[in-house]
C-alpha positions as CSV (number, residue, x, y, z in Angstrom):
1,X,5.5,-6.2,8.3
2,X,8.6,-7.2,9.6
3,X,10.6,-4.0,10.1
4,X,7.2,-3.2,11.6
5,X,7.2,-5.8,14.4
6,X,11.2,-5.8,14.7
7,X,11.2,-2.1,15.6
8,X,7.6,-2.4,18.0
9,X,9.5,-5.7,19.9
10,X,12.7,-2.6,19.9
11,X,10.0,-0.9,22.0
12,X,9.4,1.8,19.2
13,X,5.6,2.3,18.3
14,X,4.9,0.8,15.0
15,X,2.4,0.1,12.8
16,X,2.1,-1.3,9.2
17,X,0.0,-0.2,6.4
18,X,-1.7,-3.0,4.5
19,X,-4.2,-3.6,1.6
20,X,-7.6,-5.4,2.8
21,X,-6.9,-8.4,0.6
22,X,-3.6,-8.8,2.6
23,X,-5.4,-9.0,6.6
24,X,-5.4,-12.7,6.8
25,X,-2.2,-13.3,6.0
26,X,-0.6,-10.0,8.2
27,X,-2.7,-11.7,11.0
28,X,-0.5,-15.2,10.4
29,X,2.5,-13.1,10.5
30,X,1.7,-11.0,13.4
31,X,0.9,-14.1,15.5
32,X,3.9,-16.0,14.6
33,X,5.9,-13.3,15.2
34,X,4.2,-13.1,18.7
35,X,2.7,-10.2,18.2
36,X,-1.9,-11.2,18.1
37,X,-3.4,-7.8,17.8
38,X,-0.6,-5.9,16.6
39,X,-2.1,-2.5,15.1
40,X,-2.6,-2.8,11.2
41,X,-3.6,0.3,9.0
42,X,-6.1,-1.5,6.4
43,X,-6.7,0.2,2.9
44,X,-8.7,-0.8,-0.1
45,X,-6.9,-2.8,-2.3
46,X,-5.6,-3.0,-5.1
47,X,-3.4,0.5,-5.4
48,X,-1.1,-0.4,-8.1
49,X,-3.3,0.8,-11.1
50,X,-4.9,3.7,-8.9
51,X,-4.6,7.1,-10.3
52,X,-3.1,9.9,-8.2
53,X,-6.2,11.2,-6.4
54,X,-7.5,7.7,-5.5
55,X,-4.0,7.3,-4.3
56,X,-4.3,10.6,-2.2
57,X,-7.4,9.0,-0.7
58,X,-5.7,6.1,0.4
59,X,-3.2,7.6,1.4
60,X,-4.7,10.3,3.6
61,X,-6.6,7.3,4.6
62,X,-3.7,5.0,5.7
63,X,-2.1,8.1,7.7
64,X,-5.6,8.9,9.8
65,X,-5.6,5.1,10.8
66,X,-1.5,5.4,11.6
67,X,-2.1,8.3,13.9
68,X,-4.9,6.7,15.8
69,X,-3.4,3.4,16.2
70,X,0.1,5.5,17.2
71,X,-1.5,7.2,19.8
72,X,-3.4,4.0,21.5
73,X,-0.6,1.5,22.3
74,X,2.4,1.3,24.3
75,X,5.8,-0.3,22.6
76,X,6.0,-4.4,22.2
77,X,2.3,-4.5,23.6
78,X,1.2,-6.0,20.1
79,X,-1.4,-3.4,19.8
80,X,-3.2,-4.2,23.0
81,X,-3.6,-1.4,24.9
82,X,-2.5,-1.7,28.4
C-alpha cells in the first residue's frame, strides 16, 4: 500500500492488489495517506494455503482489475477520475 500511494502522489499510475478481508483497513490507509478512492484490486482471501490453479485464478483476477483500474485514472488523482 504504501509504495503504492508514494509512487501515485510521484504522479505514476498505481494501484494495489489486496485480499477482501484487508478493504477496511486499505481504506484507513488510503485516507490517511490523503488518498479516499484510491484504486484497490480486491481478491478473495485467504491465498496463502491456495493451490497453484486457485492461485492462477486470483491472479488472472487481480491483473484484469489492475488493467481496468490503470486505464481509468490520472496520477495523484486517488482513483477519482477527472
Amino acid at each position: 500500500m504504501h509504495d503504492a500511494i508514494t509512487a501515485e502522489k510521484a504522479g505514476v499510475v498505481a494501484t494495489a492488489i489486496i485480499t477482501d478481508r484487508f478493504v477496511q483497513t486499505a481504506q484507513a490507509m488510503t485516507q490517511v495517506a490523503g488518498m479516499p478512492g484510491f484504486p484497490l484490486a480486491v481478491i478473495p482471501h485467504p491465498i496463502s494455503d491456495n493451490d497453484d490453479v486457485l492461485l492462477r485464478v486470483k491472479a488472472a483476477e487481480a491483473l484484469r482489475q489492475c488493467a481496468a483500474l490503470l486505464v481509468r485514472h490520472e496520477p495523484g488523482s486517488g482513483g477519482n477520475s477527472p
